[in-house]
Residue, then its C-alpha position, 0 to 999 in steps of 0.5 A: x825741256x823748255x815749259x814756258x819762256x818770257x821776255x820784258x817789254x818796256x810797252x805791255x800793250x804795244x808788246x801785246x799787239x806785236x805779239x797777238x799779230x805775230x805769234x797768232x801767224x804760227x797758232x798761239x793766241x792770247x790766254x792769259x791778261x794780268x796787269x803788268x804780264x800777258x801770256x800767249x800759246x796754244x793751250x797753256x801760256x808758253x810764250x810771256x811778255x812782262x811789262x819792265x818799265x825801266x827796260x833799255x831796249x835789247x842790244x843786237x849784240x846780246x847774242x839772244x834770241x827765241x826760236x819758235x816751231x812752225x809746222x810750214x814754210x808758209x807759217x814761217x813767211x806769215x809769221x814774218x810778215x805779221x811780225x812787220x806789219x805789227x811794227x817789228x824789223x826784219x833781222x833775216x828774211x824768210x828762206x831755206x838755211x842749208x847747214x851740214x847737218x840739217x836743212x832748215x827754213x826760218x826767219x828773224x825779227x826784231x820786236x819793238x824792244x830788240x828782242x830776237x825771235x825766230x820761226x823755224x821749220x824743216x822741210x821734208x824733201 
C-alpha cells in the first residue's frame, strides 16, 4: 500500500549518519544522495530523509510514528542498539508486546529530530 515514506530532519548529515546506522541493522542502506534529501532501502529508496532547515523538533505528543519490518527478534535488538549508539533514545526497549489479536515483538526510538520510529517482528511460536 505504502511505496516510500519521508521525514524532514533539521541536520541532513547528522540524520544521515543516524539513519545509515540504524536502518543498516534491518538491511536497508544509502542509495540515493542529493544535496538537500538522502534515500535509504534495499533495492529502491523507501525510506527518505529531507533536509528542513527551519524544522522544531517533533513533539513526543505528535501521536506519529513509522514502523519498520524486521525479519527477527534480533534485527529488532540490533536495530535498537544501532539507533543509540547513532545518538537516538530509546521510547520502548526491545521486547515481546502481547496484543489480543496478535503477538509481536518491537522496539521505538526517538531519532535526533524526535521523530518515532519502530521495528517490529512476529515471532512464529
Amino acid at each position: 500500500m505504502i511505496d516510500h515514506i519521508s521525514l524532514g530532519v533539521s541536520d541532513l548529515e547528522r540524520a544521515a549518519r543516524f539513519y545509515e546506522a540504524t536502518l543498516g541493522a534491518l538491511g536497508l542502506s544509502r542509495l540515493v544522495t542529493r544535496p538537500a534529501t538522502v534515500g535509504f532501502g534495499k533495492s529502491y529508496p523507501e525510506f527518505w530523509i529531507n533536509l528542513r532547515a527551519g524544522m522544531v523538533k517533533v513533539s513526543r505528543e505528535s501521536g506519529t510514528h513509522i514502523c519498520l519490518r524486521a525479519r527477527t527478534s534480533a534485527e529488532v535488538d540490533a536495530f535498537h542498539t544501532a539507533a543509540l549508539n547513532a545518538g537516538g533514545i530509546s521510547d520502548g526497549a526491545p521486547g515481546l508486546r502481547p496484543h489480543d489479536r496478535v503477538k509481536y515483538y518491537a522496539a521505538f526510538v526517538l531519532d535526533p529530530d524526535g521523530n518515532r520510529i519502530e521495528a517490529v517482528t512476529f515471532p512464529q511460536e
